[in-house]
C-alpha positions as CSV (number, residue, x, y, z in Angstrom):
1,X,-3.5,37.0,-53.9
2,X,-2.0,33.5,-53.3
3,X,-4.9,31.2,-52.2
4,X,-2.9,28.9,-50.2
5,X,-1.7,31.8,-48.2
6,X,-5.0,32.9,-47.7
7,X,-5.9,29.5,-46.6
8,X,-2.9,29.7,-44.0
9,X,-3.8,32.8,-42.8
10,X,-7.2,31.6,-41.9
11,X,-6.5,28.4,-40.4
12,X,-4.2,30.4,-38.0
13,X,-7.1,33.0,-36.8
14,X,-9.3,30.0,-36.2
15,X,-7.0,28.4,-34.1
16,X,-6.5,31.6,-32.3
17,X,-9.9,31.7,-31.6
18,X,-10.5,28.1,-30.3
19,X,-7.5,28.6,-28.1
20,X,-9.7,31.8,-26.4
21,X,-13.2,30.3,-26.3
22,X,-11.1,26.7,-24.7
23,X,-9.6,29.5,-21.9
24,X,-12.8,31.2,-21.1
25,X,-14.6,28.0,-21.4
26,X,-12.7,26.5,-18.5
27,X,-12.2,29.8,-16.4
28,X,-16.1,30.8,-16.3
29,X,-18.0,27.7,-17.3
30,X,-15.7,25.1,-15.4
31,X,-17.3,21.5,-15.4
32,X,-18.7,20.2,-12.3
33,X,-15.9,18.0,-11.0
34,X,-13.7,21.5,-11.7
35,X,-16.3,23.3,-9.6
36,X,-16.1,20.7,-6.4
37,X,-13.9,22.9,-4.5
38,X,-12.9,20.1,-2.1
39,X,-11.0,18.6,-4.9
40,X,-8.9,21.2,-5.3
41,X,-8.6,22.8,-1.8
42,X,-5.4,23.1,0.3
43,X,-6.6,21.4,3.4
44,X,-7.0,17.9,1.5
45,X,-4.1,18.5,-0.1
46,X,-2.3,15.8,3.2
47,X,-4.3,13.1,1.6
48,X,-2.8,13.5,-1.9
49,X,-0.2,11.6,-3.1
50,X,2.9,13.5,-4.6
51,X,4.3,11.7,-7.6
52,X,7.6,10.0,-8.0
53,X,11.0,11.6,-7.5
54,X,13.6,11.5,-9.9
55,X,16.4,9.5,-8.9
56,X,20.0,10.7,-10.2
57,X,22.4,8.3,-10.2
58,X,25.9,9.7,-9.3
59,X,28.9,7.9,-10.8
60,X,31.7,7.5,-8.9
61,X,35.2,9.7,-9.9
62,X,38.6,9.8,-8.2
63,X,40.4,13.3,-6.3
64,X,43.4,13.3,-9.1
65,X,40.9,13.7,-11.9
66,X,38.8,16.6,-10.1
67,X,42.3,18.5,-9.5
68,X,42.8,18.1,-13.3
69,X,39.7,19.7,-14.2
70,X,40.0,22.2,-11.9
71,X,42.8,23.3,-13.2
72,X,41.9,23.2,-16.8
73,X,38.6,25.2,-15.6
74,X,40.6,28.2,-14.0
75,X,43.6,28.0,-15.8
76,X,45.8,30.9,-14.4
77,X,43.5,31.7,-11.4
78,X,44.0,28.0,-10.1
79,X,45.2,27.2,-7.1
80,X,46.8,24.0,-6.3
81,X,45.0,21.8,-3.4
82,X,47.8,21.3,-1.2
83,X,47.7,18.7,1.5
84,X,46.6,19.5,5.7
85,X,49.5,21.4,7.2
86,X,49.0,19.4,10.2
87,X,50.3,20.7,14.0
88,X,50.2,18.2,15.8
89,X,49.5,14.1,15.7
90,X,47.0,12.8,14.2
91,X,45.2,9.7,14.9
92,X,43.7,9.4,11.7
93,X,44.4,6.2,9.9
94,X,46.4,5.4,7.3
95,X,44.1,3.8,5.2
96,X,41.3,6.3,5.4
97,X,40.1,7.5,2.3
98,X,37.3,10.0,1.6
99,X,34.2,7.6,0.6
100,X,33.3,10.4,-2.8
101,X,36.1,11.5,-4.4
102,X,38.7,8.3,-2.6
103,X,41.1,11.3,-1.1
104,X,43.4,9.6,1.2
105,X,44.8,10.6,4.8
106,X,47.2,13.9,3.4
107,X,43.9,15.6,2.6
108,X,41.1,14.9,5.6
109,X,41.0,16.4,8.7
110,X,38.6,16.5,11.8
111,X,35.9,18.7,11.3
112,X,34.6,18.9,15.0
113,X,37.7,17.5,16.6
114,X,37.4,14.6,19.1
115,X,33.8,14.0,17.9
116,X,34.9,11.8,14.6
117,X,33.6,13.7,11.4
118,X,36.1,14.3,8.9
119,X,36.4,16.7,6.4
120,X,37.7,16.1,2.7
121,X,39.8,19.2,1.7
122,X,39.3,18.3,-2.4
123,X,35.9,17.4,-1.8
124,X,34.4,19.6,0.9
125,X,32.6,16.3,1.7
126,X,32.1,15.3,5.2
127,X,31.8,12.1,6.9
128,X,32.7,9.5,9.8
129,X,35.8,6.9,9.9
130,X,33.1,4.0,10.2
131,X,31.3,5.1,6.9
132,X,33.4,3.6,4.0
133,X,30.5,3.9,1.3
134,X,28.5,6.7,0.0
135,X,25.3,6.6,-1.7
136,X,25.7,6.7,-5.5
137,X,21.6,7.7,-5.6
138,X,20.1,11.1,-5.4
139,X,16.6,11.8,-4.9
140,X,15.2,15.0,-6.3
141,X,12.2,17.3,-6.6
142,X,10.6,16.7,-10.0
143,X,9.3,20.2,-10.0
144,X,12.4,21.6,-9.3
145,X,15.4,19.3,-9.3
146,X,16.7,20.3,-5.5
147,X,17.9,17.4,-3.7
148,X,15.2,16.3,-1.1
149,X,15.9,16.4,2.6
150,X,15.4,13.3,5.1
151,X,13.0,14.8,7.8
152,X,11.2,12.0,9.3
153,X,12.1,8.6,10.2
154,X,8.6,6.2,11.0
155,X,8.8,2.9,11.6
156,X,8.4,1.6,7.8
157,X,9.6,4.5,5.7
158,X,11.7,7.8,5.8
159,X,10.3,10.8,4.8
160,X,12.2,13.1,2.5
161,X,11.0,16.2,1.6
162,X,11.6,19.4,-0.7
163,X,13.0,22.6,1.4
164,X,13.3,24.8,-1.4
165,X,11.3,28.1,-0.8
166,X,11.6,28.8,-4.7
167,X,9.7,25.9,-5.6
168,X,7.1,25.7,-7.9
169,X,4.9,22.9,-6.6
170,X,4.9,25.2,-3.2
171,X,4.7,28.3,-4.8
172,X,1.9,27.1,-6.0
173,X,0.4,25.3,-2.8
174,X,1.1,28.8,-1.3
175,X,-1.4,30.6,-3.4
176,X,-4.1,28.4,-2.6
177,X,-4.1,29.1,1.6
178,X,-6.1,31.4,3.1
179,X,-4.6,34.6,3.9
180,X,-5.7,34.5,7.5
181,X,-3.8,31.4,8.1
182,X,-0.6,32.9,6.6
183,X,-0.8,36.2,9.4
184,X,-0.3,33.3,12.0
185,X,2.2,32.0,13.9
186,X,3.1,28.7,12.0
187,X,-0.1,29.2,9.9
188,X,1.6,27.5,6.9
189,X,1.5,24.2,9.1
190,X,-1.8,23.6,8.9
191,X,-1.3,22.4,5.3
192,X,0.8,20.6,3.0
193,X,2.4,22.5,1.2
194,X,6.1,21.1,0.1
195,X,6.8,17.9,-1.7
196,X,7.3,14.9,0.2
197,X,8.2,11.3,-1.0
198,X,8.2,7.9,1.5
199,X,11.1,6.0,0.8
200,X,10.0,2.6,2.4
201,X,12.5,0.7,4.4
202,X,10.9,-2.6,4.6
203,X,9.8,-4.6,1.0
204,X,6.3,-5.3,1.8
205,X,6.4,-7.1,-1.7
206,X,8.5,-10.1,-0.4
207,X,6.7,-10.8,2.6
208,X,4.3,-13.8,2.7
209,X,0.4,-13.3,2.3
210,X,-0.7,-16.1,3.4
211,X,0.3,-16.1,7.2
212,X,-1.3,-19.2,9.2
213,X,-2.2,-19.2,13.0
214,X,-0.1,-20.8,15.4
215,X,-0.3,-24.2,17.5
216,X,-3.5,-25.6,15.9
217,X,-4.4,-28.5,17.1
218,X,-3.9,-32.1,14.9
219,X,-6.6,-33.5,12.8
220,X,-5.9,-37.3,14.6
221,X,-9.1,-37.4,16.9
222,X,-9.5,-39.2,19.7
223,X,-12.5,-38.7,21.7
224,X,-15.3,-36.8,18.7
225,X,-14.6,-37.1,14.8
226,X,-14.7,-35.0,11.6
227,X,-18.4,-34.8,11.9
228,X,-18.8,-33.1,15.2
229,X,-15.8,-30.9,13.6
230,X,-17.5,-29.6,10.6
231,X,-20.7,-29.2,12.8
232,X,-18.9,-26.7,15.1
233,X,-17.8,-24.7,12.3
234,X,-21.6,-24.9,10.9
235,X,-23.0,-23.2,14.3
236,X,-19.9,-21.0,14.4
237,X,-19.4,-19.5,11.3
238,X,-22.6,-20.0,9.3
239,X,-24.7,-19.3,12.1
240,X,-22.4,-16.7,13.7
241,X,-22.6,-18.1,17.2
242,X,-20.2,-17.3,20.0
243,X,-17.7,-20.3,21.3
244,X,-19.6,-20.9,24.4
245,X,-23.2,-20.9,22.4
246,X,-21.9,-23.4,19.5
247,X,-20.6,-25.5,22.4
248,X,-24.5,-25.3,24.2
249,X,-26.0,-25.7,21.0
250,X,-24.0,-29.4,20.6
251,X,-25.3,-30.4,23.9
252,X,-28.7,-28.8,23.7
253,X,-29.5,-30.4,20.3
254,X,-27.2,-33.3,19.2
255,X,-26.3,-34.4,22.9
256,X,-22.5,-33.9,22.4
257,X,-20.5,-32.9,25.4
258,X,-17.7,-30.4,24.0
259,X,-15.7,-27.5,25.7
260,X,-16.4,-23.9,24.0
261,X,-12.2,-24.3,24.1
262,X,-11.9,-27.7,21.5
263,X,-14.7,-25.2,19.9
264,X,-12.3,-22.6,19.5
265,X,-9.0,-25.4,18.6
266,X,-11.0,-27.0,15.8
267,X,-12.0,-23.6,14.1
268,X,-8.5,-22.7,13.5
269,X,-7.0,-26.2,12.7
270,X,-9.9,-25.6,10.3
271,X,-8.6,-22.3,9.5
272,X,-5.2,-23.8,8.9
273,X,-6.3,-26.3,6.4
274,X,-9.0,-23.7,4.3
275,X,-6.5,-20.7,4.1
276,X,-4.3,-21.4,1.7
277,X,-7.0,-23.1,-0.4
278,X,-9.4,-19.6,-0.1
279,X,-5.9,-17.4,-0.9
280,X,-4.6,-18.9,-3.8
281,X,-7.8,-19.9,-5.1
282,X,-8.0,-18.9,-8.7
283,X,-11.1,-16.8,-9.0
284,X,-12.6,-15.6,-12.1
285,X,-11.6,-12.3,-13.9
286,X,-12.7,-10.6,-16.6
287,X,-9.6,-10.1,-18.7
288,X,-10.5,-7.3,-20.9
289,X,-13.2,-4.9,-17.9
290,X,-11.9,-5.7,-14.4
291,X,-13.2,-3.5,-11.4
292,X,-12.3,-3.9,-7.8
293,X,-13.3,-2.2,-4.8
294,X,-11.6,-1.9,-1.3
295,X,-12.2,-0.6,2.2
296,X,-11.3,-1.2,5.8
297,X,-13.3,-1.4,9.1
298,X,-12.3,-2.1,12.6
299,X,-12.1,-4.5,15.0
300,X,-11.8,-4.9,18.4
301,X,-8.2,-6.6,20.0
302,X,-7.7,-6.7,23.6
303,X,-9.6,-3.5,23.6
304,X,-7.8,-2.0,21.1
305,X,-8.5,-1.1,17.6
306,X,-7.4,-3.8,14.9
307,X,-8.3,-3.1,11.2
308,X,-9.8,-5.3,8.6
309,X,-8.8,-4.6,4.8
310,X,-11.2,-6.0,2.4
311,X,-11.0,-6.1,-1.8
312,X,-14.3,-7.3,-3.8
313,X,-14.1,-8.2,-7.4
314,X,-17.2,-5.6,-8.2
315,X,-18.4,-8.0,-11.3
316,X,-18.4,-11.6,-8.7
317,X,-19.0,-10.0,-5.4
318,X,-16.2,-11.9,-4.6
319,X,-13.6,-11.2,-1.8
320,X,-10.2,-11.5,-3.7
321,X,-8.0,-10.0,-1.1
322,X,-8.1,-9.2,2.7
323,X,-5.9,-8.5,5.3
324,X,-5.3,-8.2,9.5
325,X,-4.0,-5.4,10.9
326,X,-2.9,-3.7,14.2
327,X,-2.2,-0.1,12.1
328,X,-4.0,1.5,9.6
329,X,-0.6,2.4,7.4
330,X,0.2,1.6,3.4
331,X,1.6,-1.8,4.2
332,X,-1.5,-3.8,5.5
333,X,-3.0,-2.2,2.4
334,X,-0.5,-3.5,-0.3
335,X,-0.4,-7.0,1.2
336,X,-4.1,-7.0,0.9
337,X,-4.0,-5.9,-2.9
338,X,-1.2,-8.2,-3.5
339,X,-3.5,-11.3,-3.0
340,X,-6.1,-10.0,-5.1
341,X,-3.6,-9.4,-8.0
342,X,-2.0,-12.3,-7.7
343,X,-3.2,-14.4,-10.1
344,X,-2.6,-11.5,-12.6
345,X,0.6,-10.8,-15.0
346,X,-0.7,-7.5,-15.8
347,X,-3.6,-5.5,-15.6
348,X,-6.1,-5.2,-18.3
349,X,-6.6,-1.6,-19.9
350,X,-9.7,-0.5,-18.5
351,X,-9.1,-1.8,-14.6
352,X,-10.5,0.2,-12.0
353,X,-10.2,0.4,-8.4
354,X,-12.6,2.2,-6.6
355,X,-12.1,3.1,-2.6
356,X,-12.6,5.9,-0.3
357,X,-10.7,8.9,-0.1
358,X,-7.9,8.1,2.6
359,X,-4.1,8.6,1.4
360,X,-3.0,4.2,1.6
361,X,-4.5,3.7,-1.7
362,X,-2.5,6.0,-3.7
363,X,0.2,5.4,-2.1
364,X,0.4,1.2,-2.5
365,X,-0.8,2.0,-6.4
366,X,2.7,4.3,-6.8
367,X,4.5,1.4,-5.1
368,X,3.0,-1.0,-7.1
369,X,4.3,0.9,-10.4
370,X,7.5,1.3,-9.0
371,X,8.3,-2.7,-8.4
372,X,6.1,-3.8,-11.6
373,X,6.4,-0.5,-13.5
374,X,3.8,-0.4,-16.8
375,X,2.3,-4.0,-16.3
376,X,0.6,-2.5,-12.7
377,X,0.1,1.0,-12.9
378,X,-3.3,2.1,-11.8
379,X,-5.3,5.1,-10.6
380,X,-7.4,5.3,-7.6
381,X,-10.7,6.4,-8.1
382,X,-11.9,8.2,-4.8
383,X,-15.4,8.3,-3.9
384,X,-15.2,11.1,-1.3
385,X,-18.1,11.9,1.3
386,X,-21.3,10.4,2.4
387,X,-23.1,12.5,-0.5
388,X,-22.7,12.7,-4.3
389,X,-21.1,16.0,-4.7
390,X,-19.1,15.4,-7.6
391,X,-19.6,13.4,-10.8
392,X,-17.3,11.0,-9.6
393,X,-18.4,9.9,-6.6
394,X,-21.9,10.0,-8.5
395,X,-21.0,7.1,-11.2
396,X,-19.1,5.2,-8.5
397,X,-21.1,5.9,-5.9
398,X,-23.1,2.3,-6.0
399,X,-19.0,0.2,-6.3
400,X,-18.5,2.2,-2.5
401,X,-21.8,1.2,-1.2
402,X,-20.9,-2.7,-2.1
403,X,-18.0,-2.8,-0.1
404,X,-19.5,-1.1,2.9
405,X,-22.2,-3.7,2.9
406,X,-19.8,-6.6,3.1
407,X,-18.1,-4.9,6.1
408,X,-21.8,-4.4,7.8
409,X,-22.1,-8.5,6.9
410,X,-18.9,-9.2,8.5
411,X,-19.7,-7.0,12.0
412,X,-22.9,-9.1,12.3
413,X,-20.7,-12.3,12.5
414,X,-17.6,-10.8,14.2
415,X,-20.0,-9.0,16.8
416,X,-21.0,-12.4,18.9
417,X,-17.0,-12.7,19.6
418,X,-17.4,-9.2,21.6
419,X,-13.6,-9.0,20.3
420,X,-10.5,-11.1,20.2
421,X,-8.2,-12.3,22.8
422,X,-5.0,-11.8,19.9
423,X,-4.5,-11.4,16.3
424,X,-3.7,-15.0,15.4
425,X,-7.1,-15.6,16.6
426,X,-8.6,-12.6,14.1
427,X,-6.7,-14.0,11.3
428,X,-8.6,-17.6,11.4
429,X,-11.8,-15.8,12.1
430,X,-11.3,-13.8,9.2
431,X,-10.0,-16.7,7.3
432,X,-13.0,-19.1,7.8
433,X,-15.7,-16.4,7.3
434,X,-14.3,-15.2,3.6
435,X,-14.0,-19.0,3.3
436,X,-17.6,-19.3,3.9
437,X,-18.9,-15.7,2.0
438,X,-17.3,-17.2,-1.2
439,X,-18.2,-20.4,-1.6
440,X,-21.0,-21.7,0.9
441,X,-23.1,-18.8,1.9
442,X,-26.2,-18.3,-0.7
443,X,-26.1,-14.8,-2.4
444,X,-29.6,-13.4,-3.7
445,X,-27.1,-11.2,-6.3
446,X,-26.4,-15.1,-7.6
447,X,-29.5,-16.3,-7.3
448,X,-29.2,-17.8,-3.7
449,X,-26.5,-19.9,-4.5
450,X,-22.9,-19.5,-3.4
451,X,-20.4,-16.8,-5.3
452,X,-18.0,-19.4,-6.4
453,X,-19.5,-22.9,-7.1
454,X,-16.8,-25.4,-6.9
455,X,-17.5,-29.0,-8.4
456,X,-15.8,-30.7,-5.4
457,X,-17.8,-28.7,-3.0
458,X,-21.5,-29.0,-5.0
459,X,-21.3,-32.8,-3.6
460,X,-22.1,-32.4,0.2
461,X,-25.3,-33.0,0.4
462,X,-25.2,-30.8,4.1
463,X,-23.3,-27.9,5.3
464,X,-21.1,-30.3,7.6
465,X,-20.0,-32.6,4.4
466,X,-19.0,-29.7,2.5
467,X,-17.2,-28.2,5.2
468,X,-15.5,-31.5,5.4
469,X,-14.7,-30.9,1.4
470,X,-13.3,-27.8,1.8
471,X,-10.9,-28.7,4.6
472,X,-9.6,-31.8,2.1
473,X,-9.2,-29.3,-0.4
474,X,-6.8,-27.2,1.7
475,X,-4.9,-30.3,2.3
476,X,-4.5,-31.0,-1.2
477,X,-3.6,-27.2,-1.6
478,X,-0.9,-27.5,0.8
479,X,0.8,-30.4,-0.4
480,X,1.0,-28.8,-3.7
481,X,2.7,-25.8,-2.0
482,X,5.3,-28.2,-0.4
483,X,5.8,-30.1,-3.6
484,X,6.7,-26.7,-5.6
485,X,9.2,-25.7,-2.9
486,X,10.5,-29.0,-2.5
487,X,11.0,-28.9,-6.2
C-alpha cells in the first residue's frame, strides 16, 4: 500500500473528527459569553446595530439603446415600443424627458391624470414634471440584495428598511421569538426583526465642536479687576458654590460688593477664553494601547431633561471629549467622540472603547468607518447591566465604573445650580468644570496633583493666579485659531 496515500487518508479522518468534537463542543458545552442568553435574545435585538448596506451604483443608459436590446433579447417575439396614441391635448411639455432612461414627450403619459405623475412607456418608470434627476445610488440588503424601503423620516436621518419576507437575516430573527408572541395580533412588533439602515441627512462631521456661549461680557474692567475675577471662579467652580453664595462669600470674607449676576457674566467670559484652550488641548495618548470610556447623565434645563456626554482616556483619567445636549440621539454622541479623536490620524491596533449598552455607540462607530473607513474603525465593547453576568462586562466592568464616578463628581458641582436657565449657560458650566477636573483639581489616582500638569499653569502660586494663567492661555489659543484661518 502506498504510504502517502495512507498518510492522506488519515489526515482526512482526523479532520473529520475535529470538525465533530468543534460542533458538539459549541452546541452542548457553549462558553459563558455563548450561554448569556441576553446577548443573543430577540428583545435586545432594537439595540443592535445592523451592518452597512451595499450601495449599487446605477449607470445611467439612454431609451434607443434599451429598445436595441430588447429586440436582440426577443428576437421574433419582440414587439416594437411604439409611441402614446394620444386622444386628446396634452399639456405635457416639450422638453420633458423621462429622468432614467431620457425618453422624451412621444413616450410619457399621466399616470393619475390631473395629479402630475408621469409614466415612461420604455421604462415603466414613474415620476413628476419638477423631478429632472434620479438617483444613480441603490441601497440594498446585504443579506439578501433587495432594494431597502424608506419608512421613516426623523428629524436627522431616514430610515430605510428591508421588506422582504424571504429574507434571511429575518428568517432568522423569526426563529428566535417566542411563539406566544407570534399567535398575537401584531405580535412580531414587539421585536426587531427586519434590517434597517439610518441614512443621516445632516453631516455631523462638519459641524463645529467647539461652540462658545453668547454675549460674554469684555475683559476691560472698570469697577473690580482680574483678581476678584479669578476669585469668583475659585468659589464657583472649585468650591462648587451657587451664584448668589460665591457672591455672599466675596462680601462675607474679602469685603467685595458684587452681584451674583457679574458672578454669573465673568464665569462665561471665562468660559469663553478657557474653551478652546481645554478642547484642542493636546493630551497625552498612548500610541500603541489606547482605551477610552464614555457615558451620559442628565441634567436639568428649564425643567427639562438635557444630557451630558462624557469620554475619559481610561489610562489619564482624563476628560478628552464631552458634549451638551437637549436629545439623547447618535449626533450629540459623535460630536463628543470627534473631540476626543481629534488629535489622532488613525487609531492604534489595540484601541478600545468601552460604554454601556445603549444603541448611539454603535451607531457613531459605523459612521465613523464610513467617513474615515480603515483608519477609524472600532468596536464597541458593551458592559451591559448592574451585575457581571457575562465575561465581558466582568474584565470591563472596573472602565464602566470610572466613568460613572466622574458623572457622580460632576452632579455634586452641577447640583448647587438646581438647573439651568438655557443651554448656553450648561455649555460654560460644563466648559469651566472639565477645565478645572483636568488641570487644577488634585487627583489621589495622580498622587493629589492635577491630571494634566502644564508648565505655564505650575506657576500660580494660588488658585486665583492660575486661573488667571489659564484664561491667558485661551487667549493665546484663540489667536492661533484666527491666525490659521486668516492664513
Amino acid at each position: 500500500m502506498n504510504i502517502i496515500l495512507y498518510l492522506l487518508q488519515l489526515i482526512q479522518l482526523l479532520y473529520q473528527q475535529n470538525i465533530w468534537l468543534i460542533n458538539f463542543i459549541c452546541k452542548y458545552i457553549p462558553i459563558k459569553q455563548w450561554a448569556f442568553d441576553d446577548s443573543h435574545s430577540p428583545k435586545y435585538q432594537k439595540f443592535k446595530i445592523d451592518k452597512l448596506p451595499l450601495i449599487l451604483h446605477v449607470e445611467p443608459w439612454d431609451y434607443r439603446d434599451f429598445m436595441k436590446y430588447l429586440e436582440w433579447r426577443y428576437k421574433d417575439d419582440y414587439k416594437p415600443i411604439k409611441p402614446v396614441r394620444r386622444r386628446g391635448e396634452c399639456d405635457i411639455p416639450d422638453d420633458c424627458k423621462c429622468p432614467r432612461c431620457n425618453a422624451p414627450k412621444i413616450y410619457l403619459y399621466k399616470n393619475n391624470g390631473s395629479k402630475g405623475q408621469l409614466l415612461c412607456k420604455v421604462c415603466q418608470n414613474t415620476f413628476f414634471q419638477e423631478s429632472t434627476e434620479v438617483s444613480r445610488l441603490k441601497l440594498r440588503c446585504p443579506y439578501c440584495m433587495h432594494a431597502l424601503t424608506p419608512k421613516k423620516d426623523r428629524k436627522h436621518f431616514i430610515v430605510h428598511k428591508c421588506i422582504n419576507p424571504k429574507c434571511s437575516y429575518y428568517l432568522h430573527n423569526l426563529k428566535k421569538v417566542d411563539k406566544k408572541d407570534l399567535e398575537e395580533d401584531y405580535g412580531k412588533n414587539k421585536y426587531k426583526l427586519h434590517y434597517i439602515y439610518r441614512e443621516f441627512t445632516i453631516d455631523f462631521f462638519k459641524m463645529d465642536i467647539t461652540t462658545l456661549p453668547k454675549n460674554a461680557s469684555s475683559l476691560k474692567f472698570t469697577k473690580n479687576n482680574a483678581y476678584i475675577m479669578s476669585l469668583c471662579l475659585s468659589y464657583r467652580v472649585n468650591l462648587g458654590l451657587s451664584l448668589r453664595k460665591t457672591a455672599q462669600a466675596l462680601k462675607d470674607i474679602h469685603n467685595i460688593s458684587i452681584s451674583h449676576q457679574m458672578v454669573a457674566n465673568y464665569c462665561k467670559t471665562a468660559a469663553l477664553c478657557i474653551k478652546p484652550f481645554v478642547d484642542t488641548y493636546p493630551y497625552e495618548k498612548d500610541p500603541d494601547h489606547l482605551a477610552m470610556t464614555a457615558d451620559e447623565t442628565y441634567i436639568k434645563v428649564r425643567g427639562i431633561k438635557g444630557y451630558i456626554w462624557f469620554i475619559m482616556n481610561a489610562a489619564t483619567r482624563v476628560i478628552i471629549g464631552y458634549q451638551v445636549s437637549d436629545n439623547r440621539g447618535v449626533g450629540p454622541c459623535i460630536m463628543a467622540m470627534r473631540m476626543a479623536f481629534q488629535h489622532l490620524k488613525e487609531l492604534p491596533k489595540n484601541f478600545r472603547f468601552i460604554a454601556d449598552g445603549y444603541s448611539a455607540y454603535p451607531l457613531a462607530a459605523q459612521q465613523f468607518f464610513v467617513q474615515f473607513k480603515e483608519k477609524f474603525k472600532f468596536n464597541i465593547t458593551q458592559v451591559i447591566g448592574l451585575t457581571n453576568d457575562d465575561e465581558v462586562s466582568k474584565e470591563f466592568r472596573p472602565y464602566k465604573q470610572m466613568i460613572e464616578r466622574l458623572n457622580r463628581t460632576y452632579k455634586a458641582s452641577y447640583r448647587p445650580t438646581n438647573g439651568f436657565d438655557n443651554y448656553d449657560g450648561a455649555n460654560y458650566d460644563l466648559a469651566l468644570w472639565v477645565a478645572y477636573y483636568n488641570f487644577l483639581r488634585p487627583h489621589r489616582h495622580n498622587g493629589y496633583k492635577p491630571l494634566v500638569e502644564d508648565d505655564l499653569i505650575k506657576n500660580g502660586e494660588n488658585m486665583p493666579g492660575k486661573w488667571q494663567l489659564m484664561i491667558f492661555l485661551g487667549q493665546q489659543t484663540i489667536l492661533k485659531m484666527q491666525q490659521q484661518a486668516s492664513a
